[in-house]
Every structure is written in C-alpha cells, then in structure tokens.
C-alpha positions as CSV (number, residue, x, y, z in Angstrom):
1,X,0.0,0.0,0.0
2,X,2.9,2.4,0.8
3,X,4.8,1.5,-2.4
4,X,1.5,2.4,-4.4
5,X,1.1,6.0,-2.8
6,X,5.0,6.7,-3.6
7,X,4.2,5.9,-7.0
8,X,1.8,7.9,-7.3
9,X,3.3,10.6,-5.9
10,X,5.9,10.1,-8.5
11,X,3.7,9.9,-11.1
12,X,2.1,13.3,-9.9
13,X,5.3,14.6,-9.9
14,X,6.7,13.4,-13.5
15,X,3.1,14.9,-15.2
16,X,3.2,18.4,-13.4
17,X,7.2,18.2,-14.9
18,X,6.0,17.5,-18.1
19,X,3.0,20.0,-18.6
20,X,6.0,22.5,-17.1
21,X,8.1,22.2,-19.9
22,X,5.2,22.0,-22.2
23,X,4.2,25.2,-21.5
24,X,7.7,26.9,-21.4
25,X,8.4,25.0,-25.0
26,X,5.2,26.9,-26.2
27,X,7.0,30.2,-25.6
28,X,10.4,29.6,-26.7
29,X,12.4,31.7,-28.6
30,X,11.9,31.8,-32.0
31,X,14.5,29.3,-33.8
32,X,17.0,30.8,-36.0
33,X,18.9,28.8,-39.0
34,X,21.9,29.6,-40.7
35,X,22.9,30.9,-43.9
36,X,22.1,28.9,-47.1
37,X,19.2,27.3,-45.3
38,X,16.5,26.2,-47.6
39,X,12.8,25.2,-47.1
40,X,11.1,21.9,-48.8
41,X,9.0,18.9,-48.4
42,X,10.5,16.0,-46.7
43,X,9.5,12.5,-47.2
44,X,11.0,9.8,-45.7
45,X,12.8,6.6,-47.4
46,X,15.4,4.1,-47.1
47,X,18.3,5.2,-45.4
48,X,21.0,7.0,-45.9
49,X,18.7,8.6,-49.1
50,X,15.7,11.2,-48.1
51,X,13.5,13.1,-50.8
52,X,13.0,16.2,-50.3
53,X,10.4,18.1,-52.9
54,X,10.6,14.9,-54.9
55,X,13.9,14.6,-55.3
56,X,16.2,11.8,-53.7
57,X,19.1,13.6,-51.6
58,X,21.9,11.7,-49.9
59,X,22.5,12.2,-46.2
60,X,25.9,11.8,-44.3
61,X,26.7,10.0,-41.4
62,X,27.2,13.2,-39.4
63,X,23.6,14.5,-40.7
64,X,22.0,16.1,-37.9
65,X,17.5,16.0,-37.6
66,X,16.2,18.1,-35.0
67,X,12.4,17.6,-34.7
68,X,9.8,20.5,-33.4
69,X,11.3,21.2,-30.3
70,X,15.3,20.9,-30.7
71,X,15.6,17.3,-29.9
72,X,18.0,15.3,-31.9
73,X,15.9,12.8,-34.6
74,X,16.9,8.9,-35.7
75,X,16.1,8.7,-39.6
76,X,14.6,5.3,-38.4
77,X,12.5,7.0,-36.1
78,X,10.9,9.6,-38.8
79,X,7.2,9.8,-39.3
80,X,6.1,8.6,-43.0
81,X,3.9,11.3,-43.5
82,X,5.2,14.0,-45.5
83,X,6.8,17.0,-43.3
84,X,7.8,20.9,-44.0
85,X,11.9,21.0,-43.1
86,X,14.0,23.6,-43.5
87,X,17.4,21.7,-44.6
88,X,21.3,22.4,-44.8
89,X,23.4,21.3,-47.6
90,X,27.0,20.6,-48.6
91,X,28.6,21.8,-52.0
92,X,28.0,18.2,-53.4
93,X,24.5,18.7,-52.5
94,X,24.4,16.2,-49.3
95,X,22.3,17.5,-46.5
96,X,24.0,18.0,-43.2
97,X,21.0,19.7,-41.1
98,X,17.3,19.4,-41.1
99,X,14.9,21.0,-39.0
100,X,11.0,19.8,-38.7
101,X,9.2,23.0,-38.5
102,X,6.1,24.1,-35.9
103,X,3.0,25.3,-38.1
104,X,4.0,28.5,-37.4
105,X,7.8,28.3,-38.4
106,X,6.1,26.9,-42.0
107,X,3.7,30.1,-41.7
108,X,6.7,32.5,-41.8
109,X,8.7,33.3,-44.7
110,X,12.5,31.6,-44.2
111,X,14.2,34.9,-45.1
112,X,12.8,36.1,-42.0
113,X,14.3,32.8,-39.8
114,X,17.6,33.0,-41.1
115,X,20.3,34.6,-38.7
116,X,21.8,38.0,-40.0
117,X,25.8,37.9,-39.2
C-alpha cells in the first residue's frame, strides 16, 4: 500500500514536470537557421537517401534531424507522413542539417528565420 502511494506521488510529480516544460516549449524563442538554409517537403525513405520536394538527396553519417522542439531525430524514427523541413546542404549537395518545422515556423517566410551575421 505504501509503495503504491509513492508511485503515485511520483507519477504526480513526473506529469506536473512535463505539462512545465510544455508550456515553457510553447513560448520559446523563436529558432534561428543559418545561412544557405533552404525550405522543402521532406519524405522519408530508405536510409541513408531522403526526398525532399521529390527529389532523392543523400544524407551523411554526421547528418544532424532536429524535430519541433530541438531534440535530436533517428532517420529510423521519422514519421512517413510528409513534413515541412528547413534543410542544410553541402557543396555536393548532401544534406547536413534538417529541421522539422512548428505550423508557425512553415507560416513565416524563411528569409525572416535565417540569422543575419
């Protein structure tokens, strides 16, 4: 009986956590991407390849997917619906970064999300 009312104390504690950081995630900064960054239409596909606005690009083992929030992304792990990224690429075209953008980072126009230096 005792180990059931620390659990659910815990339990308590780990949703009040949560809806926390929920509601400090929903007024975050706004994110800012760097210099070359490009929007597009990502579906997923066998890895290391991932099409983005139809077209098959080649990923690198250092490729970097941040999801809505900041958090880092396994290409096995992404969704197979189709997704609005903004994207980073190489000079031979591979892509380095990709971000999974909020509705209302597709809402804005990406000159105004990329950082001025």
């Amino acid at each position: 009986m005792a180990c059931l009312l620390v659990l659910r104390r815990y339990c308590a504690m780990f949703l009040l956590l949560g809806l926390s950081l929920t509601v400090g995630l929903a007024h975050a900064d706004p994110r800012a991407f760097p210099a070359g960054t490009k929007r597009g239409v990502l579906t997923a596909s066998a890895y290391p390849d991932i099409v983005i606005d139809g077209k098959v690009r080649r990923t690198q083992p250092s490729t970097r997917i941040y999801d809505e929030v900041g958090l880092l992304v396994l290409p096995a792990t992404l969704p197979s619906a189709t997704l609005t990224v903004n994207y980073l690429a190489n000079d031979y075209g591979d892509i380095e970064r990709i971000w999974i953008l909020t509705t209302e980072e597709v809402k804005q126009d990406i000159s105004k999300q990329i950082k001025q230096n």
